[in-house]
C-alpha positions, 0 to 999 in steps of 0.5 A: 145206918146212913147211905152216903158220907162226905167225911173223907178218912185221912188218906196218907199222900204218899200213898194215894200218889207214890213216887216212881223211884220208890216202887218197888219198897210201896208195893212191898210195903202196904200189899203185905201189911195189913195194917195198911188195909183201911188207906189202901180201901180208902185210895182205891174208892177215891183215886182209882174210882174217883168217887167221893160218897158210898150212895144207894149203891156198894158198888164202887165200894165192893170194888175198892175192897176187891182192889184192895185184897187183889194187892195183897194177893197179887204180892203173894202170888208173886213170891208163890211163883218166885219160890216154885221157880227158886225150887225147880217145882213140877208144875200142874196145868189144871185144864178144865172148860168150866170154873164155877168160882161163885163171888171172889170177896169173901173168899178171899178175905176167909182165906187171908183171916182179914175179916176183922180188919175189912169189918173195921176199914168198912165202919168208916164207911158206915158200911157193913161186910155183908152189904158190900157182897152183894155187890159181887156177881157170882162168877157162873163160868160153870153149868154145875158140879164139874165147875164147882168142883174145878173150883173147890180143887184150885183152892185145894191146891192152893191150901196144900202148897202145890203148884197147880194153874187152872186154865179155862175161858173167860166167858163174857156171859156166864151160865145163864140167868134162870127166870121162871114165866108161868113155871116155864124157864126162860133163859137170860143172859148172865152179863157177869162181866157187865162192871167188869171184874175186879179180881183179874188182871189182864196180861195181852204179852202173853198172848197166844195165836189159835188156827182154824180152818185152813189145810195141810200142804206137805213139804220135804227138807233138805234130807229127803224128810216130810214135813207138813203145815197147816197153812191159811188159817183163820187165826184168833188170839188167846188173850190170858185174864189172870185171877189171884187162887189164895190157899187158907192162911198160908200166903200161898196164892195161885192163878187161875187163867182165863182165855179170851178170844179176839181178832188178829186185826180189829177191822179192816179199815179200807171196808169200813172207809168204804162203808161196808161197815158190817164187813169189816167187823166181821172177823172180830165179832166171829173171833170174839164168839168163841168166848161169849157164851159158856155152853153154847147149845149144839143142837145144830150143827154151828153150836157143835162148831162153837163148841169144838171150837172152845174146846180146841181153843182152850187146849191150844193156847194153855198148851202154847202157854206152858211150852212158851214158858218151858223154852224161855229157860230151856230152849229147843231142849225138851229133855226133862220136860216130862218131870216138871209138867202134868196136864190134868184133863178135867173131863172130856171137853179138853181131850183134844190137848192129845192131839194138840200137843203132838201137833205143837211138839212135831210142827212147831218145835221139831221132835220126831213123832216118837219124842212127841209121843213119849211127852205126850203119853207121859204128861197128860192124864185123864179124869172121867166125870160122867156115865153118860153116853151123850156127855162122852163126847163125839165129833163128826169127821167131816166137822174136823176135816173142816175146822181142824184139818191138821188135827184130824191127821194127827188122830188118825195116827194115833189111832193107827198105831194104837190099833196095832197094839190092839191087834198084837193083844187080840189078834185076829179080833176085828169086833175088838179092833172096831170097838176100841178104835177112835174112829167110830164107823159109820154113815156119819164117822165119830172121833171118840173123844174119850178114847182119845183121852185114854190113849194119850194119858198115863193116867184115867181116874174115876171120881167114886168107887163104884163110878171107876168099877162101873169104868174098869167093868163096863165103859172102858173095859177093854182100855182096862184089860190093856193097861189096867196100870192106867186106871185109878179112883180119886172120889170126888170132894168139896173144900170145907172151908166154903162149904162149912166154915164160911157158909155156916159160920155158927156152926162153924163156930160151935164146932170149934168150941166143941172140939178145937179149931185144928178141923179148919186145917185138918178136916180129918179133925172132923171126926171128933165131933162123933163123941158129943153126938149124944151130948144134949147140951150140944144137940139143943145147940146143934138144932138152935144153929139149923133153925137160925139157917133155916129163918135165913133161908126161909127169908130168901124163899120168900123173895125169891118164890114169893112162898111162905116156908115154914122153920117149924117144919122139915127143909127138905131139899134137891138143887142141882142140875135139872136132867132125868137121871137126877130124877127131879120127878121121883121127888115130885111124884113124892110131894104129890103122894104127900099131897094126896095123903092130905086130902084124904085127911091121912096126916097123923104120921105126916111131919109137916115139911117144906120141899124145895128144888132148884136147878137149871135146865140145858136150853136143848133139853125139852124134857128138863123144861117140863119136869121145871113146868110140872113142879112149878104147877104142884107147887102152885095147886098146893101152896094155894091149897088151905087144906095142906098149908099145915102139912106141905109147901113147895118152891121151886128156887129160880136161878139156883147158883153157888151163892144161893146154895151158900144159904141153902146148904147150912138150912137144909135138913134132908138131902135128897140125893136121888139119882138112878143107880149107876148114873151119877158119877160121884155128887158133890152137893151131897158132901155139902150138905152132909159137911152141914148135918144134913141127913141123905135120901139117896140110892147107891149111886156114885159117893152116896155109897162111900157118904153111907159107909162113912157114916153108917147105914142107920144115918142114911135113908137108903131105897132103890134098885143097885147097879149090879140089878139094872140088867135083870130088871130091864129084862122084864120092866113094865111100869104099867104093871107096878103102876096098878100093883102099886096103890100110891103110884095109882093115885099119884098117876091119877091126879097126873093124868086127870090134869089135875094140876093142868086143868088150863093147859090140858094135855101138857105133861103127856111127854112126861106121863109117857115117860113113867109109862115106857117099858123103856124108861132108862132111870127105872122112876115108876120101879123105885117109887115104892122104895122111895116112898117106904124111905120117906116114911122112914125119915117122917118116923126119924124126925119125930125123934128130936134128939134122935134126929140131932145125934144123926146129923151131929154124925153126919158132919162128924163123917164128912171128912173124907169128902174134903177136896183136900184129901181128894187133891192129896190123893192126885198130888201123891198118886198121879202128879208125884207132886210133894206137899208144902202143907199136908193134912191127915188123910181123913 
């Protein structure tokens, strides 16, 4: 295939410079016809672009396409809204701090069923699809299952009809770029934005103005009532970046809008003429901080600021934006506001919108506190993603006196009159009061985030069944027995359409021509592949299509590792965030019991498997950078070591994102699915990998049980402790005491603690070592090692099978219907947004 051409395709001239009298029949003709793709391609690469050869690059290339597609989406977003305008729909603000979109082309072009037709616009270019994506940078504005999931649930939205926007930040730099330097990670910026993006659309009009700082004077009207303001403040402006959501084949397409922050005033002219040059850029470049970094590292007290200032500046101006839009046709009149909005808080980080809301409606717009709070309460509604204390979030008073001043006043009467409501349920319960208070007391007085969240909402959600037991039981017990009408489970789930028919388009493939085409519409329609999970015609199929995945992602191992993967062994597979409750190091204290094995020649059970991790670890979190050192240093002992080669490779994958796991999904054979009981809210990633055959090794934790009671317990590796038995346990927990009774965990921590796989850099995984061994060790990785091991054995047993092994994944992805992101967004829509489907699948 040649790389460049100078053959330019016939361009029609009317086109290529249409008559401004004639706009408004152009944009409606070639943004909705198709037919029209190859001149539009054609005009964007030579007119807009100005270039006249493809080159070594697709650059250019990629975003002629990109501006091509982005038309015919823009049109269609166009009459989307026109048509919820028309019919007067309940609109959904979807507020979330993270979107972890991935690349936008292929997505689009999936959707919009235009393959064939980009596949033949691109021919004239000599250029293949596949070449051109890789042009595209993933859109990283996520740290992992929260952002992805954001990003899966918008498309959601979009396929079933409902008016949903997403708000979020447009981060200059992304999640950061992951390199690994002698098996420790080093972070890089992620310049995702460095040839700008294709698919958004800037709309500065609809800018909003966010306060900081300042304070609060107190005013009185002509009638003798207190008014108060939040006066000299250091304001920055919202600016929206707009970015085309196309629902699958249905001409629907959403928005997802992204703020950005810049200064009020560029610079001030009269420094710079002075030469204080530095000065006088300084409110811009202190303005434009807000957005440049997704998840700033608040170890110290300025990332804490920057971080609260994210959150406060996205929940402003999403707030502005909608309450903007209401009183350009409603005016001052907030009468029925509350049956046409519903703000979705995704996760804690834009709880603050409680609080802001109530500030906009009282100080900027005039209702009386009771109005403000019955729009309030009645509007904002709460979706809880973690079990984690640390992630439950909590800011100091003194960091809100300071930045938020107005703000924290409004908390405070909240949190008063919430008390009230207490205290008549349990009066005289001083310890239940201080309990369920905002406020947490103490040498450094918390605002509770979450609390505020529960408070201010109609409606909590977990997002699996044992996480919002685990709520209603535990965390939030107390909220429940107040209004337990709040509480509610939404299990979690992924879009098949990415996370099956695009990424795995063979067996994408062979499924449609097992069971029909209906599943890609209705996933419910999954199911039907349970019948053929003994056809050996399909199986031998089945396995064909795995094999293929796992060349492709042995290929990218290779490049990426410089580690030679085997397709002939089991893919064995954990990518996600790196954190202990994950329990990366259970798995690889495994891969060195398996390592040990083969050094004492005891292999005649053993199927030769290649492990694979991958994951980032927070730029804070110590402990995640050594569990990253420790496995690249197994991995290197043993992918050097000949005696294993036949029996064992490991890798660890730098900079694990949503593309990557585009290859790795379809490939991967075991799922390992691993985390402390009780930790994990839901998983997401392990409803990918089910969607794709894969078979799970997990504990009973988060969706791992619903994954298990979908597609029964013979096609689930099940070890480890249950919830119901961590108090117990915790009792009497002494890892050093398992570590002896325990043969293999022995030999294990031997190799460990010998510095055998550190033997230059001694003394480097005592942290780690002292983890195992603390009688306080929180994720229980010494007293799940001989389950998990038992497990595995399991799993060595089942593969020898073939035809065995084929029938469980063949049921595995028969299972997967119920972790649709579809059935998940039907289940909000019906059940919390009150929302009516234009389109509406079969609940699986």
């Amino acid at each position: 295939m040649t790389k460049t051409t100078s053959n330019k395709p016939e361009i029609n001239e009317q086109q290529a410079a249409p008559n401004v009298c004639h706009t408004t029949q152009w944009y409606e003709g070639p943004t909705i016809d198709e037919h029209t793709l190859h001149d539009d391609l054609t005009r964007h690469f030579y007119y807009t672009l100005g270039r006249d050869k493809v080159g070594e690059s697709r650059l250019y290339l990629y975003h002629a396409l990109a501006l091509t597609i982005r038309d015919r989406l823009i049109a269609r977003c166009r009459e989307t809204r026109l048509k919820n305008e028309k019919h007067n729909r309940k609109q959904v603000a979807y507020l979330s701090l993270e979107f972890l979109m991935g690349r936008s082309l292929n997505n689009a072009i999936l959707n919009l069923d235009l393959e064939d037709k980009v596949r033949c616009a691109l021919n004239e270019f000599c250029t293949a699809l596949e070449d051109v994506e890789q042009a595209e940078h993933d859109a990283g504005l996520g740290n992992g299952g929260l952002g992805r999931l954001a990003a899966c649930f918008l498309d959601s939205c979009a396929t079933l009809g409902l008016p949903v926007t997403g708000y979020g930040i447009r981060y200059e730099y992304g999640m950061f770029n992951q390199e690994i330097d002698n098996g420790y990670q080093v972070e890089q910026p992620d310049n995702w934005l460095r040839e700008e993006c294709p698919w958004e659309t800037k709309a500065p009009d609809y800018s909003r103005r966010v306060k900081f700082f300042g304070h609060v004077e107190v005013h009185e009207d002509l009638k003798g009532r207190q008014h108060r303001r939040w006066v000299n403040t250091q304001d920055v402006l919202a600016v929206p970046f707009d970015i085309p959501v196309p629902g699958y084949n249905n001409d629907i397409v959403n928005t997802l809008r992204l703020w950005k922050s810049e200064a009020t005033d560029e610079f001030d002219l009269s420094e710079f003429n002075a030469g204080s040059y530095s000065e006088a850029v300084a409110k811009k470049n202190l303005a434009e901080q807000i957005t440049m970094v997704l998840y700033p590292n608040d170890a110290s007290e300025s990332g804490k600021e920057l971080r609260l200032r994210q959150q406060y500046f996205l929940s402003s101006a999403s707030l502005q934006d909608i309450l903007a839009q209401w009183i350009e046709s409603h005016g001052q009149d907030f009468i029925g506001f509350t049956d046409q909005h519903v703000f979705q808080l995704n996760d804690t980080h834009p709880s603050i919108a409680v609080a802001e809301l109530m500030r906009l409606l009282i100080d900027e717009h005039g209702l009386s506190w009771d109005k403000a709070w019955s729009i309030t309460s009645t509007t904002m509604a709460y979706t809880n993603h973690t079990l984690l204390p640390e992630a439950l979030e909590k800011w100091s008073v003194r960091l809100f006196e300071r930045l938020l001043p107005r703000l924290l006043e409004i908390i405070y009467e909240i949190n008063a009159r919430f008390l009230l409501q207490v205290a008549q349920r349990w009066p005289g319960d001083v310890d239940k009061t201080r309990q369920m208070s905002i406020i947490e007391e103490g040498d450094e007085p918390q605002i509770r985030m979450a609390y505020l969240a529960i408070i201010g909402s109609y409606s909590v959600n977990g997002v699996a069944a044992l996480h919002t037991k685990l709520l209603t039981n535990g965390l939030f017990n107390d909220f429940y027995q107040l209004s337990p009408q709040k509480f509610n489970n939404k299990t979690n789930g992924v879009t098949p359409r990415r996370w099956l028919h695009h990424c795995n388009p063979a067996l994408s493939d062979l499924i449609t021509r097992t069971i029909g085409e209906q599943w890609v519409n209705d996933f419910s329609q999954i199911q039907k592949l349970a019948n053929y999970a003994d056809d050996e015609k399909l199986q031998v199929q089945w396995q064909q299509v795995k094999f293929d995945n796992k060349v492709k992602l042995a290929e990218l191992v290779q490049e990426r590792c410089g580690v030679e993967f085997d397709p002939n062994m089991m893919f064995d597979v954990q990518v996600k965030r790196i954190h202990e409750y994950k329990r990366q190091l259970l798995n690889i204290l495994h891969v060195i019991y398996r390592y040990e094995r083969i050094r004492n020649c005891d292999t005649a059970t053993m199927v030769p498997r290649c492990i694979l991790l991958g994951g980032k670890a927070a730029p804070g979190y110590d402990m995640a950078k050594q569990i990253i050192k420790l496995i690249s240093n197994v991995a290197d002992t043993i992918n050097n070591d000949p005696l294993a080669k036949p029996y064992l490779r490991v890798a660890f994958l730098p900079n694990y994102n949503v593309t990557a796991m585009e290859t790795i999904c379809p490939a991967t054979e075991l799922s390992e699915q691993i985390s402390t009981a009780g930790k994990e809210a839901s998983g997401t990633g392990n409803m990918k990998f089910m969607m794709n055959g894969a078979l799970t090794i997990g504990t009973l934790d988060g969706a791992n049980i619903e994954i298990r009671d979908a597609v029964g317990e013979e096609n689930f590796f099940l070890f480890g402790a249950r919830s119901e038995e961590l108090d117990e346990i915790f009792r009497n927990h002494n890892p050093s005491r398992i570590i002896e009774a325990t043969p293999a965990l022995q030999e294990v921590m031997q190799l460990l603690t010998s510095g055998h796989f550190n033997l230059f850099e001694p003394g480097i995984f005592q942290s780690i070592i002292d983890a195992i061994t603390s009688p306080t060790d929180p994720w229980l990785t010494a007293h799940d090692f001989a389950s998990y091991i038992h497990a595995q054995d399991e799993v060595d047993r089942c593969y020898q099978d073939s035809a065995r092994w084929a029938a469980m994944s063949i049921l595995n992805t028969a299972a997967s219907g119920p972790f649709s992101s579809d059935r998940t967004i039907l289940e909000y829509a019906t059940n919390i947004w009150q929302l009516q489907c234009n389109a509406t699948p079969s609940l699986a």
